[in-house]
C-alpha positions in Angstrom: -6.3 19.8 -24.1 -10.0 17.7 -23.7 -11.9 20.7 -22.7 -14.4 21.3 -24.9 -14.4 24.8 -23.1 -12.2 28.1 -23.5 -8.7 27.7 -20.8 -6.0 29.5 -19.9 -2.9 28.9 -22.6 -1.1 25.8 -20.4 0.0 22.5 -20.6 -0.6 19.7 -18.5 1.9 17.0 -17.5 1.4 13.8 -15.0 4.6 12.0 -14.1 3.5 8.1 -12.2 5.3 5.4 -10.7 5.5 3.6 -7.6 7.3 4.4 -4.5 10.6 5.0 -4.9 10.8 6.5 -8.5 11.3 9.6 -8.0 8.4 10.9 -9.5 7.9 13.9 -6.8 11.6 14.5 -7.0 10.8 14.8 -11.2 8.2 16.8 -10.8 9.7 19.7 -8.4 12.5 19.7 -10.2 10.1 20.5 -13.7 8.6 23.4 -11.9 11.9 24.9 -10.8 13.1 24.8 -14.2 9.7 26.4 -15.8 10.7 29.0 -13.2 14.0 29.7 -14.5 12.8 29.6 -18.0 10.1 32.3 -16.7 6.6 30.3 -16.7 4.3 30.0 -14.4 3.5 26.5 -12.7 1.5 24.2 -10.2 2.6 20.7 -9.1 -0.3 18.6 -7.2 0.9 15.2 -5.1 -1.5 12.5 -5.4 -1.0 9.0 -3.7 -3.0 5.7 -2.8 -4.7 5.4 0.4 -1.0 4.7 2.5 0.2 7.5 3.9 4.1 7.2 2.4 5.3 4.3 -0.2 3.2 3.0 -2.8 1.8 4.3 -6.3 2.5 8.5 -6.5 2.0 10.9 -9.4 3.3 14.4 -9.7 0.6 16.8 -11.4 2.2 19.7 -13.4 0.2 22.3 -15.1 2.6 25.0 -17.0 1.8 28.1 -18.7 2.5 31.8 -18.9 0.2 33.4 -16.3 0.1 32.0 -12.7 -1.8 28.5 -12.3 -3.7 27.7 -9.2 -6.1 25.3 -10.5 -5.2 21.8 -12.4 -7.1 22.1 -16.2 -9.9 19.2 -17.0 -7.3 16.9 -18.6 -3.7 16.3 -19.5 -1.7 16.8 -21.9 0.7 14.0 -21.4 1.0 11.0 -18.8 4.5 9.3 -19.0 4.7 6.1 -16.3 7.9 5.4 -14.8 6.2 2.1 -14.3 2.4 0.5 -14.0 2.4 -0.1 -10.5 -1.2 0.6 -9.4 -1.3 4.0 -11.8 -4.6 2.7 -13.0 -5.8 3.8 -9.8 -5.1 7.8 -11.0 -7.5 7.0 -13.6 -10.0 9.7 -12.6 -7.1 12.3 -11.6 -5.3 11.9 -14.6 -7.6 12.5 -17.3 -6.5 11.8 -20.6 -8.1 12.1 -24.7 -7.3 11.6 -28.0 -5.4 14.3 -28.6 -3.4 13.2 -25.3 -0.1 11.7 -25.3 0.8 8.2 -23.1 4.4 7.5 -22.6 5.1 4.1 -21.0 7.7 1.6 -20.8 7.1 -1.6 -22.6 9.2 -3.9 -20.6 7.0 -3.1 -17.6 4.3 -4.7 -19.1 1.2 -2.9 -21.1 -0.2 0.4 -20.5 -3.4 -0.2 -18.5 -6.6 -0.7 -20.6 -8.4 2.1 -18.8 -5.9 4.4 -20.2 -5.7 3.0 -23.4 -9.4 3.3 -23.7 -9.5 7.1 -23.7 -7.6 7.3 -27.0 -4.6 8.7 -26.0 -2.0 8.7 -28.4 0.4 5.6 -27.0 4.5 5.7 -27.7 6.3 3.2 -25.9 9.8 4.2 -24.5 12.4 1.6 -23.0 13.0 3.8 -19.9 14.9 1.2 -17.7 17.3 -0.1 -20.9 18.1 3.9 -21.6 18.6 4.6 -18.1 21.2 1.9 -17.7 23.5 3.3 -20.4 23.7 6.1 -18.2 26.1 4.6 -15.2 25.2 6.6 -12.1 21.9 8.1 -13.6 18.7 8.1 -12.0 15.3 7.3 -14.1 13.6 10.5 -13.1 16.0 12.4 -14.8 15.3 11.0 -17.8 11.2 11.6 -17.2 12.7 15.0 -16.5 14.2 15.5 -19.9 11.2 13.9 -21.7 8.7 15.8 -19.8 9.9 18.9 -19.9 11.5 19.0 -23.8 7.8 18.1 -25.1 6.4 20.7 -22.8 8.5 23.6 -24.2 10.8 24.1 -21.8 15.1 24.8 -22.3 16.8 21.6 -22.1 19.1 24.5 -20.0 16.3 25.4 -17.6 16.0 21.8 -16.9 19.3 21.2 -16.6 20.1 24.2 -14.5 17.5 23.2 -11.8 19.0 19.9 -11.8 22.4 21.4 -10.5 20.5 23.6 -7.9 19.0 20.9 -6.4 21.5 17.8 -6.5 22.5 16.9 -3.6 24.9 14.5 -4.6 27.8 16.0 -6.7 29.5 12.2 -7.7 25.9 11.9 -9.8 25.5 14.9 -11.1 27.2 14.6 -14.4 25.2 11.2 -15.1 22.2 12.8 -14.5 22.3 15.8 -16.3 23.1 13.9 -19.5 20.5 11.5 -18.4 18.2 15.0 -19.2 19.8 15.6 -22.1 19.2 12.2 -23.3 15.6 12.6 -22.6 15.5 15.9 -24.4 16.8 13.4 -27.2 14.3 11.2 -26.9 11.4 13.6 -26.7 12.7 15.0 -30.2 11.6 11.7 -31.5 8.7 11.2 -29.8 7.3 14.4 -31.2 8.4 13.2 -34.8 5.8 10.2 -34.3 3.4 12.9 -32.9 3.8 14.4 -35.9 2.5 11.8 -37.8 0.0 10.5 -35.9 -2.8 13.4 -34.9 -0.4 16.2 -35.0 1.7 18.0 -32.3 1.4 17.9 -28.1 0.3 21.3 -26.7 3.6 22.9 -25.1 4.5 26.2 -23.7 5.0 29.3 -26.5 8.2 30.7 -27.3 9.4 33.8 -26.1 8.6 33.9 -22.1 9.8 36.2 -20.2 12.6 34.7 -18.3 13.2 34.4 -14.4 11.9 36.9 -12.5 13.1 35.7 -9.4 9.1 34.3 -8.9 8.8 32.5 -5.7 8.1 28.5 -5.6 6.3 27.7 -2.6 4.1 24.9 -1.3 1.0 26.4 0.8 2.7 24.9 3.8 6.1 26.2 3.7 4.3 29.9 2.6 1.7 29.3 5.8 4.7 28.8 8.2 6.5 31.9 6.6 3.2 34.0 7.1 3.5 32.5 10.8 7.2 34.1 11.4 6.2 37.2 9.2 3.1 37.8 12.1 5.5 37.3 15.1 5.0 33.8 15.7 8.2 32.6 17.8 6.9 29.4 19.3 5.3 26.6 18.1 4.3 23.4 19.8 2.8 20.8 17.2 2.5 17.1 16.7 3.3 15.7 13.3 0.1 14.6 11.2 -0.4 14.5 7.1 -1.4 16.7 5.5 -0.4 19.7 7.6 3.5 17.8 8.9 5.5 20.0 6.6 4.5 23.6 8.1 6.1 22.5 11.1 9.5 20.8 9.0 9.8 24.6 7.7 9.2 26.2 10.6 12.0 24.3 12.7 15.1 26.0 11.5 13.6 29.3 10.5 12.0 29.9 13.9 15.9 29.3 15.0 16.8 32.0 12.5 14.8 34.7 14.1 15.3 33.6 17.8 12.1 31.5 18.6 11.4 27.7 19.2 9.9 24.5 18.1 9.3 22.1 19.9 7.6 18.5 19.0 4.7 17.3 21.6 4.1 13.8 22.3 0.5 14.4 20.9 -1.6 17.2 19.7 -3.2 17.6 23.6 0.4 18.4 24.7 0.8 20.6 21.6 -2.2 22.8 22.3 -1.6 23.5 25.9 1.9 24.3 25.3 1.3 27.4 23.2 -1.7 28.6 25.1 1.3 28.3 28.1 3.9 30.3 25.7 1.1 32.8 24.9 -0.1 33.0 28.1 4.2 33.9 28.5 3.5 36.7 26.6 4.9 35.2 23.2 3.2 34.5 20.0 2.1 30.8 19.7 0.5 28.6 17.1 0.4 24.9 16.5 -0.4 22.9 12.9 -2.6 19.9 12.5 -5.3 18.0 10.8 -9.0 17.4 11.4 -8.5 14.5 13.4 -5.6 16.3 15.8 -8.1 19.6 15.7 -11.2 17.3 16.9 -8.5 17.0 20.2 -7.5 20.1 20.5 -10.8 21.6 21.1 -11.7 21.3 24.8 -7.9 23.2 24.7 -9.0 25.9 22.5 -12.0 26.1 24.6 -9.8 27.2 27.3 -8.4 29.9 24.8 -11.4 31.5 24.3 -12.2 31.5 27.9 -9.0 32.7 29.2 -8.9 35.3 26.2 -5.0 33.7 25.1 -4.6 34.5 21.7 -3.0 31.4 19.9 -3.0 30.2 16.4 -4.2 26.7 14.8 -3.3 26.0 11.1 -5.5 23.3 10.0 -4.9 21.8 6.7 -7.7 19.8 6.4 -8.0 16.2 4.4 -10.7 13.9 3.7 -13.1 12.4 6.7 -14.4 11.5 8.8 -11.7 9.8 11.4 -8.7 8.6 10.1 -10.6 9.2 6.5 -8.3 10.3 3.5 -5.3 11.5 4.9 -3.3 12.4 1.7 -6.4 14.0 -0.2 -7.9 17.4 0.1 -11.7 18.4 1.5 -13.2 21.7 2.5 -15.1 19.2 5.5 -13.7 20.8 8.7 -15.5 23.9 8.4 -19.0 23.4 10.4 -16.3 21.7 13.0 -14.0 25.3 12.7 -16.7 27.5 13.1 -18.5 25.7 15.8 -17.5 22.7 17.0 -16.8 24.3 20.9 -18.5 23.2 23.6 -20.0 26.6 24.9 -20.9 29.9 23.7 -17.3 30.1 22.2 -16.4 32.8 19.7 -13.3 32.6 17.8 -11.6 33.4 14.4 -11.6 31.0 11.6 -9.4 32.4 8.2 -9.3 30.9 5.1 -6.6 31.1 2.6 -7.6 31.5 -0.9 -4.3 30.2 -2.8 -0.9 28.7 -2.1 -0.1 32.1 -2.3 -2.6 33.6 0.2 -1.5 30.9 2.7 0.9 33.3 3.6 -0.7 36.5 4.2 -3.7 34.7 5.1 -2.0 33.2 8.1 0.1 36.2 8.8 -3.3 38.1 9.1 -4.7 35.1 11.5 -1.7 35.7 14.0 -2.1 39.8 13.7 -6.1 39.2 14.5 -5.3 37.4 17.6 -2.7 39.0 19.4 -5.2 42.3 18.6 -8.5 40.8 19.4 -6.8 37.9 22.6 -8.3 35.0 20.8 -8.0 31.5 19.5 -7.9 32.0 15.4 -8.7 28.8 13.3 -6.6 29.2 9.7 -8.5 26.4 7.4 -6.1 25.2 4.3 -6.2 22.2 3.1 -4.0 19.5 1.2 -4.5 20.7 -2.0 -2.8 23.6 -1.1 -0.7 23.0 1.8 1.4 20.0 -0.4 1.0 21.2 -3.7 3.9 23.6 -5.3 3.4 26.4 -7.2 5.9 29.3 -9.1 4.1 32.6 -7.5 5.0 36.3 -7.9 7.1 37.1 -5.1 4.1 38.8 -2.3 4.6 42.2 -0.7 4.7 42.2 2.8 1.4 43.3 4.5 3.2 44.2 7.5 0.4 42.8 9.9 2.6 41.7 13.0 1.2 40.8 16.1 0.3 43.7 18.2 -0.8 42.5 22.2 -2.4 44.8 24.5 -0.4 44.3 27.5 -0.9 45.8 30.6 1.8 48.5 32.6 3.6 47.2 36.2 1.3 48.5 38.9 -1.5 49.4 36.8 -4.1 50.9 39.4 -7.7 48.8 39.9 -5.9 46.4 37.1 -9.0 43.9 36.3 -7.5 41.1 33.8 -11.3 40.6 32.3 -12.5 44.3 32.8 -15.3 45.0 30.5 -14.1 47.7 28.0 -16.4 49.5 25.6 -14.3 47.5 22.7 -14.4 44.3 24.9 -10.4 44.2 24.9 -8.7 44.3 28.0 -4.7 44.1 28.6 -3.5 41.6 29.2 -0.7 41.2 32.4 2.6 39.3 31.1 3.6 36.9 34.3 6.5 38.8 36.1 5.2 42.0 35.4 5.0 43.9 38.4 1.4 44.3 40.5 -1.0 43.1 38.0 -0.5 39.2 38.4 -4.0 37.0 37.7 -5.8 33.7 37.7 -6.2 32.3 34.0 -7.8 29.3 34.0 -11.2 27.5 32.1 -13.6 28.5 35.2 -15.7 31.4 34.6 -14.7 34.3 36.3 -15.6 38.1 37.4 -13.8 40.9 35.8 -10.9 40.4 38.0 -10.4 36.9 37.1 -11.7 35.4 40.5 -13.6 32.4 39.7 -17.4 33.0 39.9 -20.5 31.3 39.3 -23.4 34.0 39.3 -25.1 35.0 36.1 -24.1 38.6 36.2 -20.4 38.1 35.8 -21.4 34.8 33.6 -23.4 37.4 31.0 -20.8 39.8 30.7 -17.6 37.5 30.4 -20.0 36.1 27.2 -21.1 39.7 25.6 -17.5 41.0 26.1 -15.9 37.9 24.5 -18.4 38.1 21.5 -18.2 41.7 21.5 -14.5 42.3 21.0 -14.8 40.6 17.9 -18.0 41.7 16.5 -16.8 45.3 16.9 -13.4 45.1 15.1 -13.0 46.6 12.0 -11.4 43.8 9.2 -11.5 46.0 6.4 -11.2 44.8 3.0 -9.6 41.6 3.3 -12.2 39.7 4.9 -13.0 38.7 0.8 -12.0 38.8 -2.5 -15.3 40.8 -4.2 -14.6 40.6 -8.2 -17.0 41.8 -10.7 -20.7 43.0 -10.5 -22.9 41.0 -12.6 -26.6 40.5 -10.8 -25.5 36.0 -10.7 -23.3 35.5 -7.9 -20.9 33.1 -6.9 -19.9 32.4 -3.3 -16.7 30.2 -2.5 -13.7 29.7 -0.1 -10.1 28.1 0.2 -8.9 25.7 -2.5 -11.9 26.3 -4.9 -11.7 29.4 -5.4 -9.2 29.5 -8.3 -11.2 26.4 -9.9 -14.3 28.5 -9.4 -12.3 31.7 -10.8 -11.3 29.8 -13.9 -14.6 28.8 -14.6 -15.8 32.5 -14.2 -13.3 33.3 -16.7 -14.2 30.6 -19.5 -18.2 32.3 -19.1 -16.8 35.5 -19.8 -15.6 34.5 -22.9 -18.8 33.4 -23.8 -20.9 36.0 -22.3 -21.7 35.1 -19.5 -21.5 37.3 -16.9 -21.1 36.5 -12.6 -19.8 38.6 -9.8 -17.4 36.5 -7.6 -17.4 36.6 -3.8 -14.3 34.5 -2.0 -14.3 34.6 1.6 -11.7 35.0 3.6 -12.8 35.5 6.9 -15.7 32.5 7.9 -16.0 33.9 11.9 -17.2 36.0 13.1 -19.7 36.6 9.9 -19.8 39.7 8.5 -23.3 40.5 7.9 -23.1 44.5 7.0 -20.1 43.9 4.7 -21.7 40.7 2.9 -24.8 42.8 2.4 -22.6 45.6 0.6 -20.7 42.6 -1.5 -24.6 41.3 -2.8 -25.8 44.9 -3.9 -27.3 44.5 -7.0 -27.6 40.6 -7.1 -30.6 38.7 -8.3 -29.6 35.4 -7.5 -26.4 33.2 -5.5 -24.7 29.7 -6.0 -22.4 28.5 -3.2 -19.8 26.1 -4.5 -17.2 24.2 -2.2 -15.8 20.8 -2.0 -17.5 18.9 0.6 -20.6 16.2 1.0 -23.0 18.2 3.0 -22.8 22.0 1.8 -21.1 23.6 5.3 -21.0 26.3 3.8 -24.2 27.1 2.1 -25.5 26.0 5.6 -23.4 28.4 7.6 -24.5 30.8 4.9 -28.1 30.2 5.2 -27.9 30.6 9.0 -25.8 34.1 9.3 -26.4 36.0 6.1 -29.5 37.3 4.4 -29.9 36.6 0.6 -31.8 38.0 -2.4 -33.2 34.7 -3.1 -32.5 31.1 -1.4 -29.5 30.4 -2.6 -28.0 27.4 -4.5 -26.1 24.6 -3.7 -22.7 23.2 -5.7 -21.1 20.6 -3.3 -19.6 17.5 -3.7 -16.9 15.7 -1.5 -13.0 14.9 -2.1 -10.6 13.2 -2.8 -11.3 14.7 -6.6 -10.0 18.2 -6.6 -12.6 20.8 -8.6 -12.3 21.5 -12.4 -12.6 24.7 -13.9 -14.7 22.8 -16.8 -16.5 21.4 -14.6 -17.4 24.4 -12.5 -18.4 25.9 -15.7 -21.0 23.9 -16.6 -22.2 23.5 -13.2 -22.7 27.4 -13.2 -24.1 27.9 -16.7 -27.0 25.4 -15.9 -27.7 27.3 -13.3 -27.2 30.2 -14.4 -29.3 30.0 -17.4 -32.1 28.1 -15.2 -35.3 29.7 -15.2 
């Protein structure tokens, strides 16, 4: 690898092309077989500004412990074509001891490529692909890829027949892998000779152990039926469209519905309607269908409907970055209501955490009747990785409902914990008014302070009182330096931790999990000891060091380690980030 710094054992592969060459296909197909051959794996999508069509690259990073977090640099880039891959020049990072695989019919590699050293081996992809009747070009990649990453030519050729769809090609394209596991013997012969061999996976893994490859999307909507979700309502928007293509037929399989809105206004009010019905709701979108959604969720909070929003947020402002990740919809989660309007807002911490994370999102607001906010993003939610298969918290949603002919019953009463039960239409003498007005304890629309002041307290107080336990963050070590993250850069940040440690350098790591309501007495437990705080995240104006600064109390002011998207974070880059500060005086 280029790091100059200490990384986990793993080897990093980047498969281009335009649209159309299967390069996705390639690279889901490489993680499924470092599945079966029993590594570990992470496959990040990266396009151009379009939405679907045009230049695409699959980012792989293999090894034998789980991977969350891309490395600084690659091991090996091999274009399908040119087309625009230029473009991935400061994604795809690439040094002399790197390895660029191209096709020299398509024209010469791009200077800004050739510029970093790599070591160049021209291969006539197209001309070997058409001695192969029926074949498809990404096999080939395939076999090439994955041979000089260490992996079986079996494992590669077994995921193949798992996930070919079209039996008349399959026998083309598996010897189209096999061909490439040919070819890839020869290009390591020139390696060889010229700067020695590419990094690839050790001998000797484990085998499968029936790991789990997810995207963050797919494990957010199976968190969703795991909490008692059994309607959703949504409007289709990148990066957050394919929560609601997994939810479709699985919500089938357990008896619930999905239904597509006309827009994300429609989507909105439809759940707070099911939940409302008494079932458990939640709806997916993006920062620009969340920005609608809020006089909606508004509503939520006032009515006290507990409904879920999965936000998987991408680059803004407006239409911004739609197929790049940001951390830059978290000032708007947290507060962006009109209103004193308290709510949840969770944060998944991994691909893998999507899944208990928004599992534990939809058991908070059945429990506590409010609107809960789960912030992802596109790094996770469309990126693949080989997980261990997670337990089952067993967090489902739990509704205080209220009994038929419940004596006095008072929808809004104002209960010592601020929860109330809640009347399911059709139940018998305890029927309501829910609507956006302000109202008295009995759900009768009122103006007057009195009732004003204690719908407020009781709505903030239900969810200042409740208990989250343990789970509102990830606390790891107890070093005096600490660092402060959330979402998608925490395993970057974690990594980077990791590297000091090796070098003695010591730092205590705090992840947060739950952003709202803060958790003053539990954060002040999590900073015993500590002398000084960083807070890094991926955005341009530090949300959360700001939202930090405004709930929390600190040792010291804290510091600051932002920057914006579309660039994911780098462990090496973290790491020197951290040790300037960390050794600052």
């Amino acid at each position: 690898m280029q790091a100059t710094t200490i990384a986990l054992t793993s080897v990093s592969i980047a498969l281009a092309g335009s649209g159309g060459s299967g390069v996705m296909t390639a690279g889901t197909v490489l993680l499924a077989a470092a599945a079966k051959a029993g590594a570990y794996g992470l496959m990040v999508r990266t396009s151009g500004p379009q939405i679907r069509g045009g230049e695409a690259a699959a980012l792989v990073r293999l090894g034998p412990q789980p991977m969350s977090s891309l490395d600084d640099g690659f091991d090996l880039l091999l274009a399908i074509d040119w087309q625009n891959v230029n473009r991935f020049a400061d994604e795809i990072v690439l040094g002399p001891r790197s390895v660029l695989i191209g096709d020299p019919d398509e024209g010469e590699a791009p200077e800004v490529f050739k510029a970093t050293g790599a070591r160049y081996v021209p291969l006539s992809l197209k001309k070997m692909a058409k001695e192969i009747p029926g074949c498809w070009i990404n096999m080939l990649a395939l076999g090439i890829s994955g041979t000089l990453a260490g992996l079986p030519v079996q494992a590669l050729q077994d995921a193949v027949r798992e996930s070919w769809k079209k039996p008349d090609t399959l026998d083309a394209n598996l010897k189209a892998v096999a061909v490439g596991a040919e070819a890839a013997a020869g290009v390591a012969e020139i390696l060889a000779k010229n700067g020695g061999p590419m990094a690839r996976l050790a001998a000797g893994l484990p085998g499968d152990k029936k790991r789990w490859l997810i995207s963050g999307n797919e494990a957010a909507g199976f968190g969703a039926v795991r909490g008692g979700v059994r309607f959703c309502a949504a409007y289709p928007i990148t990066p957050a469209t394919e929560v609601l293509e997994w939810l479709a037929p699985k919500l089938i399989e357990v008896g619930g519905t999905l239904l597509q809105a006309e827009d994300e206004l429609a989507s909105i009010n439809m759940i707070i309607g099911a939940s409302y019905g008494g079932v458990p709701s939640l709806t997916a979108t993006a920062g620009p269908g969340l920005a609608l959604m809020t006089e909606a969720i508004g509503l939520a909070v006032a009515a006290e409907v507990p409904i879920v929003v999965v936000d998987v947020m991408r680059g803004g402002p407006s239409t911004g970055i739609p197929a790049k990740s940001e951390q830059s919809d978290l000032s708007f989660a947290v507060s962006g209501l009109h209103g004193d309007a308290p709510r949840l807002v969770v944060a998944p911490t991994s691909i893998a955490d999507c899944l208990g994370a928004t599992q534990w999102a939809v058991h908070l607001a059945e429990a506590l009747q409010a609107p809960a906010i789960v912030l992802s993003d596109q790094y996770m939610g469309q990126s693949r990785a080989i997980i261990d298969r997670p337990d089952d918290s067993g967090m489902t949603a739990q509704r205080l409902k209220a009994t038929a002919n419940t004596p006095d019953y008072k929808r809004y009463r104002n209960t010592e914990s601020g929860i109330s039960p809640m009347a399911i239409p059709g139940t018998e003498g305890v029927s309501y008014t829910a609507d956006g007005l302000e109202h008295s304890e009995a759900g009768i629309p009122s103006s007057q302070s009195k009732d004003h002041v204690l719908q407020l307290d009781k709505r903030q107080r239900k969810l200042a009182l409740h208990d989250y336990g343990a789970y509102w963050a990830d606390i790891e070590g107890d070093a005096d330096a600490v660092v402060i993250t959330f979402g998608s850069a925490s395993n970057p940040v974690r990594e980077a931790i990791a590297r000091a440690q090796t070098m003695g350098v010591g730092l205590r790591l705090i992840v947060l999990r739950l952003l709202a309501p803060a958790q003053p007495q539990q954060m002040a437990v999590a900073l015993k000891g500590a002398r000084r705080v960083i807070v890094v995240e991926q955005n341009h104006g530090a949300q959360l060091y700001r939202y930090l600064r405004a709930w929390y109390d600190f040792p010291a002011p804290p510091a600051s380690y932002h920057r914006p998207g579309p660039l994911p974070l780098r462990p090496g880059e973290l790491l020197t980030a951290l040790l300037e500060w960390r050794n600052a005086k």
